[in-house]
C-alpha positions in Angstrom: -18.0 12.7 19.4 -19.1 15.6 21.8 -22.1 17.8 20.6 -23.6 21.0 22.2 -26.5 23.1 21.0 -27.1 26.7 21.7 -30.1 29.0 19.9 -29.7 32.9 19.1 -31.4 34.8 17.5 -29.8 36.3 14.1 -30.8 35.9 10.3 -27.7 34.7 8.9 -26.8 31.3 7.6 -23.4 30.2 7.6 -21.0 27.0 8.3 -17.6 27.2 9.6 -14.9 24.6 9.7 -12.1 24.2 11.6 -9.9 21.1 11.1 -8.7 20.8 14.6 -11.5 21.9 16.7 -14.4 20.3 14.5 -16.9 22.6 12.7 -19.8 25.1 13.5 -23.2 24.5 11.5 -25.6 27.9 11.8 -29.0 27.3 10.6 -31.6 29.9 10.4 -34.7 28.6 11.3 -37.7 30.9 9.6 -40.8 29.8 11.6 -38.6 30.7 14.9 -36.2 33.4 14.0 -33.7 32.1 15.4 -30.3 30.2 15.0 -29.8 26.9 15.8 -25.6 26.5 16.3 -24.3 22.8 16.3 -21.0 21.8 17.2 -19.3 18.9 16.9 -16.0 18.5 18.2 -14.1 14.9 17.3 -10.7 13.4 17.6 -9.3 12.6 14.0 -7.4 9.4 13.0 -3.3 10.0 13.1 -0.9 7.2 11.9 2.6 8.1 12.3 5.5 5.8 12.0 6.9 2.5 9.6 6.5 -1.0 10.7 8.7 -3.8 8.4 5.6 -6.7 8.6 5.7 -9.8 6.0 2.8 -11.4 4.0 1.7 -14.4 4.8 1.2 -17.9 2.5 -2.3 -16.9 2.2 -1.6 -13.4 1.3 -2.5 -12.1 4.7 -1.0 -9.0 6.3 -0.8 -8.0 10.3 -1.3 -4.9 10.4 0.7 -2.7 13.4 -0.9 -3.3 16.7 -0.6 0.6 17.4 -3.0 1.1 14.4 -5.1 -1.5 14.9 -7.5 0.3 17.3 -7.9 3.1 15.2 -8.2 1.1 12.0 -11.2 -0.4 13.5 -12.9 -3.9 12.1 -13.3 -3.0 8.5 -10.4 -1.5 6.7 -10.4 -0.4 2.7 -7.2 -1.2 1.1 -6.7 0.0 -2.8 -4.3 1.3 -5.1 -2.1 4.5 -3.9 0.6 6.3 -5.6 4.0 5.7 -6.2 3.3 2.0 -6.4 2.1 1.0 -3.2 -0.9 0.1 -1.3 -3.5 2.9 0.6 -5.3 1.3 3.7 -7.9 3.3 5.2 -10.5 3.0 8.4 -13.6 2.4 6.5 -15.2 5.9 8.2 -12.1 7.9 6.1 -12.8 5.9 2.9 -16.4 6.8 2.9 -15.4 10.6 2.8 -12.9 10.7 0.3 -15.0 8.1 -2.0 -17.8 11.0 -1.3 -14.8 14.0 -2.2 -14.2 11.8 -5.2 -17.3 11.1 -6.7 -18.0 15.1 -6.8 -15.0 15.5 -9.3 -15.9 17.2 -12.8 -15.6 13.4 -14.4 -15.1 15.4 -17.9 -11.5 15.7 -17.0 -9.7 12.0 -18.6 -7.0 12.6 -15.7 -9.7 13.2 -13.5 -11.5 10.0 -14.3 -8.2 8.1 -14.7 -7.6 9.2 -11.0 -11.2 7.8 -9.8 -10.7 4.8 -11.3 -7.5 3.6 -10.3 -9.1 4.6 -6.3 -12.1 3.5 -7.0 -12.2 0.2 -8.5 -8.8 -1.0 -7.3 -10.3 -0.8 -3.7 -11.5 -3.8 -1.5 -13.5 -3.5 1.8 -11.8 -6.1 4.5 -12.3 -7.6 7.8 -9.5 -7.3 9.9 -9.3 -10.9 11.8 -8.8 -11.0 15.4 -4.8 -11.0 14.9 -5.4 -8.0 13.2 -4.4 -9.2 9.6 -5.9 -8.4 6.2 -6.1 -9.8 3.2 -4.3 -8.6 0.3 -5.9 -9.5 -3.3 -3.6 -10.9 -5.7 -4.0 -7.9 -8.2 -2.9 -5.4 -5.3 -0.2 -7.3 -4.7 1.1 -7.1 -8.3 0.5 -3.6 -8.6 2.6 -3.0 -5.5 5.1 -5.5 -6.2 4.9 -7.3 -3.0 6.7 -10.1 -2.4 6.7 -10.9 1.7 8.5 -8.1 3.2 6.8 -5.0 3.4 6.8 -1.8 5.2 4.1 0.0 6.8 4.2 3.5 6.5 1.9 6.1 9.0 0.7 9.1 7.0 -2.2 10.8 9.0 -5.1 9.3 7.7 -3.7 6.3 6.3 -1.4 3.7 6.1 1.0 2.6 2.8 1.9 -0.7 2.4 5.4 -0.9 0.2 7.4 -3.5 -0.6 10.1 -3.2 1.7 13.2 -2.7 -1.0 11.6 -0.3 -2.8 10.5 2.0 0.7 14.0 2.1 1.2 15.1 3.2 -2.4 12.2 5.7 -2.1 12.9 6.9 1.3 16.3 7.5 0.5 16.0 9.6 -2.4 13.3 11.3 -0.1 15.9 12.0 2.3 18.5 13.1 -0.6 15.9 15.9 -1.3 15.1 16.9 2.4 16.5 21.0 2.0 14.3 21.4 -1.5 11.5 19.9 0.2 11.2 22.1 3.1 12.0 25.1 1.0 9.0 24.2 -1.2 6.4 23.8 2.1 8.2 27.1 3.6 6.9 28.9 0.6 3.3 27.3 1.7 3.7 28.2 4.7 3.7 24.7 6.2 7.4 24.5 7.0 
């Protein structure tokens, strides 16, 4: 992480963010009149690709050696969508456990949401062979047997079983025109 500091003087406060670049904090200082300008720039995790891995007897998974770098020592594996497993580097889990907790928790989809994150997760040690261990109740959510796929996406890393990654991904594939018509109206695609 690269920081510089530079003072001016102004009497606005403000705080800009910019995703690829890092973000700007201004602070008005009151004793000093002046502005105290922070930035931070920092490399953000990216995991791309899918990896076919199996469990092991003692419900232990390798994790891709690409990844493991990135992953880091601790990893956070819990409940994700669609059936499958979301790992996370422990420094992305902390901020979206922090986005999650400030949810309006008077919402029951809300709190259903937060729960299933939540408490379904488990903080892991990845050994030196860069496996992790996969709780029985994950694994029954998931429906993992021994082969699995590992799925890239950005900030994380799915774990599916590996028949059901196919019979998703194809039907993913089926839908491919509809899909980028939908992010071209965002303006993604």
């Amino acid at each position: 992480m690269e920081f510089h500091v530079r003072y001016e003087t102004t009497k606005n406060i403000r705080i800009y963010e910019n995703k690829k670049r890092g973000f700007v904090i201004k602070y008005l200082m009151p004793v000093f009149v002046c502005r105290f300008v922070l930035i931070c720039n920092f490399v953000s995790v990216m995991f791309i690709g899918e990896y076919q891995h199996n469990i092991d007897p003692k419900k232990r998974l390798a994790l891709p050696s690409k990844f493991r770098k990135e992953l880091g020592t601790k990893v956070v594996v819990t409940r994700g969508l669609d059936k499958c497993l979301f790992v996370y580097p422990a420094k992305v889990w902390k901020e979206l456990a922090e986005k999650l907790g400030t949810l309006p928790m008077g919402e029951s989809t809300t709190r259903s949401f937060v729960r299933l994150m939540l408490a379904g997760a488990v903080e892991g040690d990845m050994d030196s062979q860069g496996r992790v261990l996969l709780p029985e109740y994950l694994k029954e959510y998931a429906g993992l047997d021994k082969n699995v796929t590992v799925a890239g996406l950005f900030n994380r890393l799915e774990i599916w079983d590996e028949k059901k990654w196919n019979i998703y991904k194809t039907k993913a594939e089926e839908n491919t025109d509809e899909i980028a018509e939908q992010l071209g109206k965002l303006g993604i695609y």
